[in-house]
Backbone as numpy.savetxt, mean C-alpha at the origin, in Angstrom:
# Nx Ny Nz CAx CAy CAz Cx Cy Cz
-17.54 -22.63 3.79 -16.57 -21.56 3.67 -15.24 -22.12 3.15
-14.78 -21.56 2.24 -13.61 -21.56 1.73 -12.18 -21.68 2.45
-11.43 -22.61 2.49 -10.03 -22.20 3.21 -9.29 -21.14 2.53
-8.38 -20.59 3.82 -7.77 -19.76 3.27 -6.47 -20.11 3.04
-5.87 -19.53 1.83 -4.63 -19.63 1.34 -3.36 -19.13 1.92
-2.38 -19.91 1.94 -1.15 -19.33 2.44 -0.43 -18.37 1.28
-0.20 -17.06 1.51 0.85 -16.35 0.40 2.49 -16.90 0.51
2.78 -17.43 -0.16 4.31 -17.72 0.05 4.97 -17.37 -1.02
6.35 -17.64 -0.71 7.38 -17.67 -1.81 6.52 -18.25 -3.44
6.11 -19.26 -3.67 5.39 -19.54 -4.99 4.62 -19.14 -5.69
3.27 -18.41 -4.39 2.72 -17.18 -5.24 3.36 -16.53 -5.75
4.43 -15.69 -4.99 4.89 -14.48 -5.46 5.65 -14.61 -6.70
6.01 -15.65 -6.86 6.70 -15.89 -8.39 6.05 -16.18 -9.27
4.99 -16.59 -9.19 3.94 -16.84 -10.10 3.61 -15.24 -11.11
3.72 -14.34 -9.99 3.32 -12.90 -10.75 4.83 -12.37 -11.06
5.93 -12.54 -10.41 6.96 -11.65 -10.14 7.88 -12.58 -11.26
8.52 -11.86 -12.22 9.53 -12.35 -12.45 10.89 -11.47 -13.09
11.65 -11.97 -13.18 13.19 -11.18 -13.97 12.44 -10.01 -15.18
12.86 -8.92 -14.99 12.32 -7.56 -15.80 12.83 -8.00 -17.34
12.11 -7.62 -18.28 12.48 -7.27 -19.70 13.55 -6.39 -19.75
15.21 -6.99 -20.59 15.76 -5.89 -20.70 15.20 -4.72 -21.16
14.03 -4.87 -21.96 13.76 -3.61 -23.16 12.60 -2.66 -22.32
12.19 -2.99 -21.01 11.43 -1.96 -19.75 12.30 -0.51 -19.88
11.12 0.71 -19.50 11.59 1.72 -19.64 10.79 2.73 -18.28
11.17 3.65 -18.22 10.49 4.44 -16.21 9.01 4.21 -17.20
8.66 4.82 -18.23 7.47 4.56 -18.82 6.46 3.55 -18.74
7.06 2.37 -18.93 6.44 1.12 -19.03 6.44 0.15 -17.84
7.13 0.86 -16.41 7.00 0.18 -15.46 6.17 1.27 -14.35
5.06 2.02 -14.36 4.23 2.12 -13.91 4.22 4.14 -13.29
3.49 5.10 -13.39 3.31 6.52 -13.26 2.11 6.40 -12.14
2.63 6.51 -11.10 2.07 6.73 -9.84 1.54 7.84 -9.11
0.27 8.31 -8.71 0.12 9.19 -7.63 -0.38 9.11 -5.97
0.79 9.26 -5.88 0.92 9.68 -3.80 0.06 10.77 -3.25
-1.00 10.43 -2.85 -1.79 11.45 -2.49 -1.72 11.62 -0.62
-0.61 11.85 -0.45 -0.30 11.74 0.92 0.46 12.83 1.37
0.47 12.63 3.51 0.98 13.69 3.90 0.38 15.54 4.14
1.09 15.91 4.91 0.33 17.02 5.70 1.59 17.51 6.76
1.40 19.08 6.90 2.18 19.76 8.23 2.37 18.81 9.07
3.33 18.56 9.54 4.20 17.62 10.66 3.77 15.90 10.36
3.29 15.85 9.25 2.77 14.14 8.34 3.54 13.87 7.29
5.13 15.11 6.95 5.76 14.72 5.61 6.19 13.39 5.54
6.47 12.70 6.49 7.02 11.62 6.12 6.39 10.42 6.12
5.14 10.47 6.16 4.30 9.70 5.52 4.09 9.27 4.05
4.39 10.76 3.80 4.17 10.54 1.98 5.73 9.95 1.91
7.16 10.93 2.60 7.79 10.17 1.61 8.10 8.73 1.73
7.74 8.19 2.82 7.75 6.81 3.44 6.88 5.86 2.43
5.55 5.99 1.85 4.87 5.68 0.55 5.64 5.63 -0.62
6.07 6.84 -0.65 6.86 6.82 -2.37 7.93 6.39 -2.44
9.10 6.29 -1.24 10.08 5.14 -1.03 9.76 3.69 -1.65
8.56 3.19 -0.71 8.22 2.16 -0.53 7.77 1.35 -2.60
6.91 2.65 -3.35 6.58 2.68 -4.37 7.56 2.59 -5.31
9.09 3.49 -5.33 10.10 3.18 -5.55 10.97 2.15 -5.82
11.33 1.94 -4.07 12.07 0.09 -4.01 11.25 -0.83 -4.84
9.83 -0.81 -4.95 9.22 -1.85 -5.65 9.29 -1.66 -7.35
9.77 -0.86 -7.55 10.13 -1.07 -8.86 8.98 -0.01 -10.11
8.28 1.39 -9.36 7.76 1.90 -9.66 8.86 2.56 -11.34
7.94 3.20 -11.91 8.99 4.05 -12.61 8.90 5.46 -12.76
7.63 5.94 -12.24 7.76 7.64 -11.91 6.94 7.54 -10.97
7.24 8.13 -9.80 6.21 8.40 -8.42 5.61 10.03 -8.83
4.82 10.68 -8.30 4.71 11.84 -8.38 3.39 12.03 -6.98
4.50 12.62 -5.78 3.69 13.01 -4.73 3.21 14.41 -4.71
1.19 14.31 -4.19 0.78 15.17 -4.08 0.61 15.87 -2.41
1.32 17.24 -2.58 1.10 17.83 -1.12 1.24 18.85 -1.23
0.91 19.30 0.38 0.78 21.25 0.10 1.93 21.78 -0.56
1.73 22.65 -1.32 3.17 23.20 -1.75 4.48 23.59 -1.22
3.81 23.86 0.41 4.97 24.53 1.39 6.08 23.35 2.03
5.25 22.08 1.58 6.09 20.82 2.03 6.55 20.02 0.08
6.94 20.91 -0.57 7.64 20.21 -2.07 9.48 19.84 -1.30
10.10 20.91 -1.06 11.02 20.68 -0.36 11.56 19.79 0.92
10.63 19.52 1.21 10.78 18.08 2.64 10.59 17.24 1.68
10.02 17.30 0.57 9.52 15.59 0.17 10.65 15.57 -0.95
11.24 16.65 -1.50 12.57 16.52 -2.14 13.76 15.86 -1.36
13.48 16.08 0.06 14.93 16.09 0.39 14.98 14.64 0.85
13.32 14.11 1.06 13.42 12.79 1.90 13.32 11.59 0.94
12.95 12.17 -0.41 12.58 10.90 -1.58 12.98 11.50 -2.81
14.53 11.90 -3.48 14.48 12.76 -4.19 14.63 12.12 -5.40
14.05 10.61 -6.00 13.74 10.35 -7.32 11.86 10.42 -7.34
11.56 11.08 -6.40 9.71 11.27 -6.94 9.71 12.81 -7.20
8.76 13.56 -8.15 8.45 14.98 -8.01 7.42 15.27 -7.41
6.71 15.98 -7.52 5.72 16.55 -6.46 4.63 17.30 -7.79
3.35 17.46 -7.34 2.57 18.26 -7.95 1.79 18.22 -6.64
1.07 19.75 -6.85 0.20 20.54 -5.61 -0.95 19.31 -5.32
-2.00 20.11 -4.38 -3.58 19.82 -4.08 -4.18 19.84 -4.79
-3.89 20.78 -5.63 -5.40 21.55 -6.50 -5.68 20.31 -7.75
-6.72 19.38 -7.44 -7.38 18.68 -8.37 -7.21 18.79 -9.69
-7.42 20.44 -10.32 -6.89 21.06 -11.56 -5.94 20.82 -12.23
-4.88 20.51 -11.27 -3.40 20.05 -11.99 -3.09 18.27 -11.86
-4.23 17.67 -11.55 -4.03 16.33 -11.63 -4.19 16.34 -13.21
-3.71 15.24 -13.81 -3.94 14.45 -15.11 -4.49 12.87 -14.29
-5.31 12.49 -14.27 -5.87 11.11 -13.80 -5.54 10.21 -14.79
-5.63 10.91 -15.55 -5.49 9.99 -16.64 -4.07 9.30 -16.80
-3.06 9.78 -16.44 -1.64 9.58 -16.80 -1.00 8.96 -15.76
-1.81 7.97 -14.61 -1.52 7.20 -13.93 -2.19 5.96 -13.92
-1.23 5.31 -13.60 -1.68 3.58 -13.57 -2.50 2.99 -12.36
-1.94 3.96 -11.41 -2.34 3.53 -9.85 -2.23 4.81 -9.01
-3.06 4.89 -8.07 -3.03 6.08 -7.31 -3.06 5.11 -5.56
-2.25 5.92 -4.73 -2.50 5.71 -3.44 -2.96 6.87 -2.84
-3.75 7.03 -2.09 -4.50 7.79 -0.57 -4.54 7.82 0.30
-3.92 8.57 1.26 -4.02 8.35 2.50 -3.20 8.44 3.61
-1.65 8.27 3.69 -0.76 8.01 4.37 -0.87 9.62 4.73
-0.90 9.94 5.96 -0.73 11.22 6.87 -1.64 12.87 6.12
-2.58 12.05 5.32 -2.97 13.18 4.32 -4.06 13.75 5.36
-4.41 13.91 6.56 -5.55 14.28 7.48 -6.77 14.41 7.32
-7.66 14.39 8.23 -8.89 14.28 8.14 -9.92 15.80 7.89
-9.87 16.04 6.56 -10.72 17.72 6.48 -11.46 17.72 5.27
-11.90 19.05 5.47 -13.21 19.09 4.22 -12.23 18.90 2.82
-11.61 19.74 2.89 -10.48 19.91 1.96 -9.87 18.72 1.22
-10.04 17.64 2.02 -9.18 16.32 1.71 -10.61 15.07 1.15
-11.28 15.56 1.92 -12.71 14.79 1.70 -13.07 15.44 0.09
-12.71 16.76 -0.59 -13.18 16.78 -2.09 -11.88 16.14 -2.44
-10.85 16.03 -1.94 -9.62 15.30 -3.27 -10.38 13.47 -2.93
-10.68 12.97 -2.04 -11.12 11.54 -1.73 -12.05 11.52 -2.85
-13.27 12.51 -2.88 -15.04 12.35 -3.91 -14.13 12.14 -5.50
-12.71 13.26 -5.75 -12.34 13.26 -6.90 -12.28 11.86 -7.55
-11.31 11.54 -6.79 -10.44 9.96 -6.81 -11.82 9.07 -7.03
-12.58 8.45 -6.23 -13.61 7.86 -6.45 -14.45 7.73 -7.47
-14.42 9.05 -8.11 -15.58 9.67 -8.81 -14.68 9.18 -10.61
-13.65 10.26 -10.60 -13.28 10.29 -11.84 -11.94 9.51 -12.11
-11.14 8.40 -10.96 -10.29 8.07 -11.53 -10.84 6.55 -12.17
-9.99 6.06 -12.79 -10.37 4.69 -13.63 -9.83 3.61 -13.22
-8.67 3.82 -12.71 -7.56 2.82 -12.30 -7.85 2.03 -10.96
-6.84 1.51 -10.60 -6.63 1.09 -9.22 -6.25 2.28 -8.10
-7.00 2.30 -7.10 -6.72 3.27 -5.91 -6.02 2.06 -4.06
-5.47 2.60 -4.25 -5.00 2.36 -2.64 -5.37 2.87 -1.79
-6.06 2.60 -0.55 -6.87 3.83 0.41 -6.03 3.27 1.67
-5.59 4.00 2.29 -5.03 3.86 3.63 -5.29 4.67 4.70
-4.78 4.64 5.69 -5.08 5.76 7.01 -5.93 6.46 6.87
-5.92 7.74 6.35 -6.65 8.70 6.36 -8.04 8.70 5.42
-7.22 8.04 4.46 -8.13 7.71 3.47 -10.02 6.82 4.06
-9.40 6.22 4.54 -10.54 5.25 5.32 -11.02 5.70 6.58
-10.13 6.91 7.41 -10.85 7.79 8.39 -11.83 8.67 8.01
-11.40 9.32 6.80 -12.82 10.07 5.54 -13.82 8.95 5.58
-13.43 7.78 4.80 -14.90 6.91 4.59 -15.75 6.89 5.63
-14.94 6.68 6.89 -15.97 6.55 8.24 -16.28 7.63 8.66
-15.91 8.95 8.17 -16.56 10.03 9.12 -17.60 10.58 7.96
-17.43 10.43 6.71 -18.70 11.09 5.61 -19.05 9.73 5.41
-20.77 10.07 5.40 -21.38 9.16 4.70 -21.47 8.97 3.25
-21.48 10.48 2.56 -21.29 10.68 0.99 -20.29 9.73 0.72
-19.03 10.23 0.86 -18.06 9.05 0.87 -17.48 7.99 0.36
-18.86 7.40 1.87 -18.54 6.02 2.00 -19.72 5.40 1.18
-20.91 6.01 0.65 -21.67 5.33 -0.33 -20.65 5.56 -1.83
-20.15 6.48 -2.22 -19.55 6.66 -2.81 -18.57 5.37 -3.51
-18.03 4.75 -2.04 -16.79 4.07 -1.94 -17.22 2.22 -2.31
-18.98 3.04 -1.35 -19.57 1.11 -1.48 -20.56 1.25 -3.06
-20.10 1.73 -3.58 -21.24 1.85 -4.67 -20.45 0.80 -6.16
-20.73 0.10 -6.40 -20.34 -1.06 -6.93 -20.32 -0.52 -8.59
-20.84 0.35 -9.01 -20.77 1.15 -10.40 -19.42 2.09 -10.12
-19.15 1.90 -9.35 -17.79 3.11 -9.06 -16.59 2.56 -10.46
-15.71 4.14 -11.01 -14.71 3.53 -11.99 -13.70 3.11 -11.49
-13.65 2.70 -10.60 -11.94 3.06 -9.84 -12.27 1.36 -9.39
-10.76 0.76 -9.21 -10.82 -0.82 -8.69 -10.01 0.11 -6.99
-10.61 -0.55 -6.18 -10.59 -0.13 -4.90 -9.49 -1.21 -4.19
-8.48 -0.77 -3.13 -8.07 -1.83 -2.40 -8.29 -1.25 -1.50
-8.44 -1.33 0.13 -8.40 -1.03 1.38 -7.37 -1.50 2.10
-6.90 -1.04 3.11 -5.12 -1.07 4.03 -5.67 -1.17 5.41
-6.88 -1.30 5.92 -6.87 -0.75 7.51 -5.69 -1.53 8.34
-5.72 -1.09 9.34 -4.89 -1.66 10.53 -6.92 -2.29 11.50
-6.36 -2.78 12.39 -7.99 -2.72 13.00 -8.25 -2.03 13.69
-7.80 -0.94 13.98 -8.60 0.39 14.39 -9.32 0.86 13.33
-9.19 1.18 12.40 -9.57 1.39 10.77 -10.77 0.47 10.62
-10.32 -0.84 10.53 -11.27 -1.34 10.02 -12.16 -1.71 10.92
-11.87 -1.39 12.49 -13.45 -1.26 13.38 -14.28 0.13 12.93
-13.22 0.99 12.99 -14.46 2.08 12.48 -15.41 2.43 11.34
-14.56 1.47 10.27 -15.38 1.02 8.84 -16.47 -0.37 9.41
-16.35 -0.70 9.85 -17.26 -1.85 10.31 -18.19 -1.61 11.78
-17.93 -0.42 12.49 -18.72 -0.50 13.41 -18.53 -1.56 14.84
-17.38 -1.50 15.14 -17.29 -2.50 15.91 -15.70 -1.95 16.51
-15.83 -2.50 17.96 -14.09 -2.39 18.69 -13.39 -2.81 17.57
-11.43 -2.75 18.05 -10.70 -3.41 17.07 -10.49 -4.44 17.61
-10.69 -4.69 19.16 -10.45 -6.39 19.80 -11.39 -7.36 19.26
-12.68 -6.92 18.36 -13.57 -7.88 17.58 -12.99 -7.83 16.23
-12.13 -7.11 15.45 -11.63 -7.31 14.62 -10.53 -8.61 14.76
-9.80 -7.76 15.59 -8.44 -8.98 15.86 -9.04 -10.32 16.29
-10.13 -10.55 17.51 -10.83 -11.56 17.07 -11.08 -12.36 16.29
-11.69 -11.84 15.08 -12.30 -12.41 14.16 -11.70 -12.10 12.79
-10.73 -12.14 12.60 -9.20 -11.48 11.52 -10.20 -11.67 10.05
-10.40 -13.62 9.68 -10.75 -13.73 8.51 -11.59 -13.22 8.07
-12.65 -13.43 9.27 -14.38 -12.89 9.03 -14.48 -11.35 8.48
-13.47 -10.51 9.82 -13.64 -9.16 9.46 -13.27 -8.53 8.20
-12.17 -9.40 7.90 -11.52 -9.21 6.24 -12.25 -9.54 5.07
-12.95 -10.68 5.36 -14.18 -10.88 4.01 -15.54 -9.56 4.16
-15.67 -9.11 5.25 -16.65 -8.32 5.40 -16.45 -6.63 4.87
-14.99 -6.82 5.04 -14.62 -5.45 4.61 -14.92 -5.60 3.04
-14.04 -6.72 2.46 -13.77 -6.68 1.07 -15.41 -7.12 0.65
-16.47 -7.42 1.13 -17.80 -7.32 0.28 -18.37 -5.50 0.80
-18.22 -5.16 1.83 -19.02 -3.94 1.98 -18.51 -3.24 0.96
-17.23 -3.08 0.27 -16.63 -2.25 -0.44 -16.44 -2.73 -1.85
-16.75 -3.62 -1.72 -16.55 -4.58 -3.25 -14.96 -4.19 -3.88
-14.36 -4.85 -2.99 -13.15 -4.49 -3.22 -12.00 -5.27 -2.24
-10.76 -5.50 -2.58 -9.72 -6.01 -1.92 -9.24 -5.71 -0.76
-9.89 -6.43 0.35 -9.36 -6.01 1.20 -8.12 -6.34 2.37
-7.06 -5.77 3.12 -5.81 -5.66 3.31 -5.74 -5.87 4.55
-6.49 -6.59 5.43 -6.41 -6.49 7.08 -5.01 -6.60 7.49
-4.47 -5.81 7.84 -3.26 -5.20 8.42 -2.94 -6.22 10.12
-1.68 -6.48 10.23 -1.43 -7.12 11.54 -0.53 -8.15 11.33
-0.34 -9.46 12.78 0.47 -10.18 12.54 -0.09 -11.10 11.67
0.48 -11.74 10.66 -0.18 -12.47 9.54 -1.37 -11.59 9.01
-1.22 -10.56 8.42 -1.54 -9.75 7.37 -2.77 -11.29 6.84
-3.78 -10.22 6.67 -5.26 -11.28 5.99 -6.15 -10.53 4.80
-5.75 -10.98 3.62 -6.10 -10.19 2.28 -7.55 -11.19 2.13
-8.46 -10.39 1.48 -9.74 -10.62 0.93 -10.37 -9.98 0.12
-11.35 -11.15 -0.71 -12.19 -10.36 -1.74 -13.48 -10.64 -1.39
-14.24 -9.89 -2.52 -15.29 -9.81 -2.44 -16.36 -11.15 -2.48
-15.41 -11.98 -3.27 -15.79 -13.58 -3.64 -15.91 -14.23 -2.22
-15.41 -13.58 -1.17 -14.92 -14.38 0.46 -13.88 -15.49 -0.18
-13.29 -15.05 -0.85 -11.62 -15.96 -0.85 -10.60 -14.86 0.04
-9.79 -15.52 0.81 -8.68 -15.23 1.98 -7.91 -15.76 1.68
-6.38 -14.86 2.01 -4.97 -15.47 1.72 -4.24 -14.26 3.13
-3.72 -15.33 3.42 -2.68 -15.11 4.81 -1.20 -15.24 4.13
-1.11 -14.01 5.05 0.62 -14.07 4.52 1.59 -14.60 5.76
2.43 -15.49 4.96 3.46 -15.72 5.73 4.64 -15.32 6.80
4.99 -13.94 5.96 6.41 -13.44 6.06 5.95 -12.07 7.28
7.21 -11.47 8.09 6.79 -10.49 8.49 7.52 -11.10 10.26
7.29 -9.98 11.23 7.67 -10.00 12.53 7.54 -9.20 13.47
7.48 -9.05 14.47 7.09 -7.94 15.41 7.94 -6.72 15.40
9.37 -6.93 14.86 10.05 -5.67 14.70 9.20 -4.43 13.47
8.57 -5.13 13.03 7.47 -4.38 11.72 6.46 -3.71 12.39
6.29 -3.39 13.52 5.48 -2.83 14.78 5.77 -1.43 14.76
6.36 -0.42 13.50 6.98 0.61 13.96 6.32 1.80 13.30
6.45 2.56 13.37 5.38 3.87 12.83 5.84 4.28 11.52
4.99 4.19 10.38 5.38 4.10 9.23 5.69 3.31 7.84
5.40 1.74 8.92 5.33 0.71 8.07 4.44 0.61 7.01
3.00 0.53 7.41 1.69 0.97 6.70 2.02 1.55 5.57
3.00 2.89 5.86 2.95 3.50 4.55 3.93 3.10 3.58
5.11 2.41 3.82 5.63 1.59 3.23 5.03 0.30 2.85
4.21 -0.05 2.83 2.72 -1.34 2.65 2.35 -0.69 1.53
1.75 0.73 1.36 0.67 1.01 1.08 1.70 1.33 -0.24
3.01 1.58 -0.28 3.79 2.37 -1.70 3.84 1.22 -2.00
4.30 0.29 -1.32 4.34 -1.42 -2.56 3.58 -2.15 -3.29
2.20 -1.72 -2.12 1.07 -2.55 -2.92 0.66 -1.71 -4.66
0.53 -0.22 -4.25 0.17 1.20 -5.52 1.31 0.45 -6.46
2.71 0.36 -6.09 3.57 0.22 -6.98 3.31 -0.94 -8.38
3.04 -2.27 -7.42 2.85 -3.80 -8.06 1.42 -3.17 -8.93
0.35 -2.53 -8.31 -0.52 -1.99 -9.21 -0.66 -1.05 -10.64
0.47 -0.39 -10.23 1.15 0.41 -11.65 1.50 -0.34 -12.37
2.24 -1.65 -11.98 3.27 -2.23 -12.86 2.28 -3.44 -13.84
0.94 -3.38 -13.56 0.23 -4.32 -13.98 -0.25 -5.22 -13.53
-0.22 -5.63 -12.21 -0.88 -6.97 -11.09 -2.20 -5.73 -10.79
-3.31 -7.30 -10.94 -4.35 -6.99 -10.72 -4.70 -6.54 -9.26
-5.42 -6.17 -8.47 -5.76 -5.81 -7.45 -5.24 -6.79 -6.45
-6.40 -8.18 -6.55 -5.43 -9.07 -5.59 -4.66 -9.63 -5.75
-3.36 -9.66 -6.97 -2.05 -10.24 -6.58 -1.00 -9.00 -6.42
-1.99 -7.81 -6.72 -0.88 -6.88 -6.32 -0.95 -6.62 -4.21
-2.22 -7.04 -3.77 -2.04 -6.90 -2.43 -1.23 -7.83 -2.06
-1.80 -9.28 -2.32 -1.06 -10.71 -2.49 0.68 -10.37 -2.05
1.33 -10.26 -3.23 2.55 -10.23 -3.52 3.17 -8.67 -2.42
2.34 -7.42 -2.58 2.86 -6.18 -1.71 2.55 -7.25 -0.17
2.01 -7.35 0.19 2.00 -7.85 1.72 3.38 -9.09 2.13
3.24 -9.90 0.79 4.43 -11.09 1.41 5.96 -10.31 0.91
5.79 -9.54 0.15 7.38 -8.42 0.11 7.37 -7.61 1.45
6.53 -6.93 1.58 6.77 -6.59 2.66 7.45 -6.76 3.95
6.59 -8.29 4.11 6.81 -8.78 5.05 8.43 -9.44 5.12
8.57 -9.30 3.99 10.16 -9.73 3.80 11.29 -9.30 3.81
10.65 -8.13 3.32 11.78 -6.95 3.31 11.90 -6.68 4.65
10.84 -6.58 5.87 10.83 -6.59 7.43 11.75 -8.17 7.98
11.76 -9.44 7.20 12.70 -10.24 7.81 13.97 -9.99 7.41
14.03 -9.26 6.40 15.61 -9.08 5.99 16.35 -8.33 6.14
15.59 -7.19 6.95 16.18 -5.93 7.46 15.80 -6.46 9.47
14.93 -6.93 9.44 15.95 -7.52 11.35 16.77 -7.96 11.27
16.72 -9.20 10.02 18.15 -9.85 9.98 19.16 -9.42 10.02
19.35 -7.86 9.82 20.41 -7.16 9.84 20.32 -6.01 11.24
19.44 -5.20 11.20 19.43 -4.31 12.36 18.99 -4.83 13.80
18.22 -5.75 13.43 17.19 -6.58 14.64 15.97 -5.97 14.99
15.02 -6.61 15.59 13.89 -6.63 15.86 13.37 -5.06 16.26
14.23 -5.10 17.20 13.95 -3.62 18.25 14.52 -2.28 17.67
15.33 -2.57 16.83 15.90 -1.10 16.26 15.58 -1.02 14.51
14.71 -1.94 14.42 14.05 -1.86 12.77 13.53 -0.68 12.41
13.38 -0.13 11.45 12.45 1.16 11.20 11.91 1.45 9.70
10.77 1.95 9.45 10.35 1.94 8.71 10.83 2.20 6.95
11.89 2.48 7.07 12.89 3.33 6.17 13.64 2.39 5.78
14.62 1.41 7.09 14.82 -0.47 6.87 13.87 -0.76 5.74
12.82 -0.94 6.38 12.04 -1.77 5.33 11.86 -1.40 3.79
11.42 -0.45 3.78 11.19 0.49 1.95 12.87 -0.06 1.83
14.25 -0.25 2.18 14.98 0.04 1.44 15.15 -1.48 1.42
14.88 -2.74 2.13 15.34 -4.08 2.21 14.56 -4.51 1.29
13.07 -3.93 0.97 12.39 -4.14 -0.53 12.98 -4.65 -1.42
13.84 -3.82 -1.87 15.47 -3.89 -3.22 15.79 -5.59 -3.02
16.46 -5.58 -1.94 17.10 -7.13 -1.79 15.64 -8.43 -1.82
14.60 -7.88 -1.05 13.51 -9.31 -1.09 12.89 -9.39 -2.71
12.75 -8.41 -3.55 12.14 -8.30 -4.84 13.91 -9.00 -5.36
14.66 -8.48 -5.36 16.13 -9.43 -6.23 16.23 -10.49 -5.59
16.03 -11.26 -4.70 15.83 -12.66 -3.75 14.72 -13.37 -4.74
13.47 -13.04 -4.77 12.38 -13.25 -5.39 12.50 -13.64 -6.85
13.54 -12.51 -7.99 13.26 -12.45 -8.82 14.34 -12.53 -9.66
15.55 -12.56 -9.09 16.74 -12.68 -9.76 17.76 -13.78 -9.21
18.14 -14.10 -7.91 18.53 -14.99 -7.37 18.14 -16.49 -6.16
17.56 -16.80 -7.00 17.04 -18.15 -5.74 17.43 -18.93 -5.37
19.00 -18.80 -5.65 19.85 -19.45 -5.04 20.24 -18.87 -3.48
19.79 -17.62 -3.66 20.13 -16.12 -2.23 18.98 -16.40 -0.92
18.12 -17.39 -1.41 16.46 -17.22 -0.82 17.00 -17.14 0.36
16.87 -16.12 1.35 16.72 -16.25 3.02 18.21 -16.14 3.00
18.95 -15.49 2.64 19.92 -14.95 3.02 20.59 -13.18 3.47
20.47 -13.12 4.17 20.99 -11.53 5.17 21.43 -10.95 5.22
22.75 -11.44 4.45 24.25 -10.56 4.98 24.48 -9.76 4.01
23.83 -9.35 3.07 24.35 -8.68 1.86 23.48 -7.26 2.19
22.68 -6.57 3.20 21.83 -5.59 3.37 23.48 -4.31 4.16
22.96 -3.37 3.26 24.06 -2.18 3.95 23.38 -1.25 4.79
23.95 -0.50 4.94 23.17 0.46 6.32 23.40 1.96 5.15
């Protein structure tokens, strides 16, 4: 078996670097947020934040129509387009995410078959997204079917990924690496084991542990700020696994650089999507700044 890799500061520069003056919202990545639900708005806009800070260049969240106005007021550089499949263009995105508070129904299970079926790109599946896989079997052959057009990543936390695997989540957390190579072959696809030291895998059984991150990142909503960074780095052109790669060790950074400022216990998910900004300009514009704090505003 293969050792696993540490994600650090060097990876991430390896993919990440200082933008082209001549980049345009066009050419840095057209996103769809397929997230959120009645009393779940801020799931989506917590995603498209997150998709945002990372340097997206058009978000466009999908939700019921009666919630366009909450997701205006909570993320108001993304637009919104409805449910209805009809008014997707698939085509006119780079990366799609799924999942963040989008609930578990029949209704949501045909937008999941859509995505699977007819998109081409990279998909992000999170929360809900992966509560569908485990409750339809259609689905989830769907999802494990290795002719599929879509490049797949997976997000579980290990509740998630016990119920995709059949097993408690105390045998997940157990067995972190194992369970993470097992996800990313059942699905033939990248997978995101969620937790302390975050454990990315492929299908090859290569593992990379991330460094960065802290218990103040324990807070409701993080995930979906995970899940807008990783879609984002995927729009922008990183392949599947250096876009999980690189979204997991930002993450986790943007969570040390926003305790560094609020602290551990009063961190929140909203901290993080916005400390993004400073760990991607740390990363990519100043390395002389590396691990420095004091410049985060409230």
């Amino acid at each position: 078996m293969r050792k696993s890799r540490l994600i650090d500061a060097s990876y991430v520069k390896t993919y990440l670097q200082k933008r082209d003056r001549q980049l345009h919202k066009g050419s840095c990545g057209r996103l769809l947020v397929i997230a959120g639900s009645r009393g779940m708005a801020g799931a989506a806009i917590l995603c498209a934040r997150g998709a945002l800070r990372t340097g997206a260049g058009l978000v466009q969240v999908s939700v019921p129509q009666e919630l366009y106005s909450v997701i205006h007021g909570g993320v108001a550089e993304a637009t919104c387009v409805s449910r209805r499949t009809s008014d997707w263009n698939l085509d006119g995105y780079q990366a799609i995410a799924i999942g963040p508070g989008l609930g578990v129904t029949e209704d949501n299970e045909t937008l999941m078959r859509t995505v699977l079926t007819e998109y081409k790109g990279t998909v992000v599946a999170d929360a809900d997204a992966l509560n569908l896989l485990a409750k339809s079997d259609e689905l989830l052959s769907l999802a494990e079917n290795e002719s599929r057009s879509c490049q797949l990543i997976v997000t579980p936390h290990p509740g998630e990924a016990g119920r995709l695997l059949g097993c408690e989540a105390r045998v997940i957390n157990q067995r972190r690496e194992e369970s993470a190579r097992r996800l990313a072959e059942k699905f033939n696809a990248v997978a995101v084991l969620k937790g302390a030291s975050t454990v990315v895998a492929t299908p090859r059984k290569e593992t990379y542990i991330n460094s960065t991150g802290n218990p103040g990142m324990a807070t409701g909503g993080s995930g979906d700020v995970l899940t807008g960074t990783i879609v984002s780095l995927a729009g922008q052109g990183l392949r599947p696994l250096e876009a999980a790669c690189c979204g997991v060790y930002l993450h986790g950074m943007a969570g040390d650089l926003g305790a560094g400022y609020w602290g551990e216990y009063g961190l929140i998910a909203s901290d993080i999507a916005d400390a993004m900004a400073l760990a991607l300009k740390q990363v990519t514009e100043s390395p002389d700044m590396w691990g420095r704090q004091e410049n985060i505003g409230v």
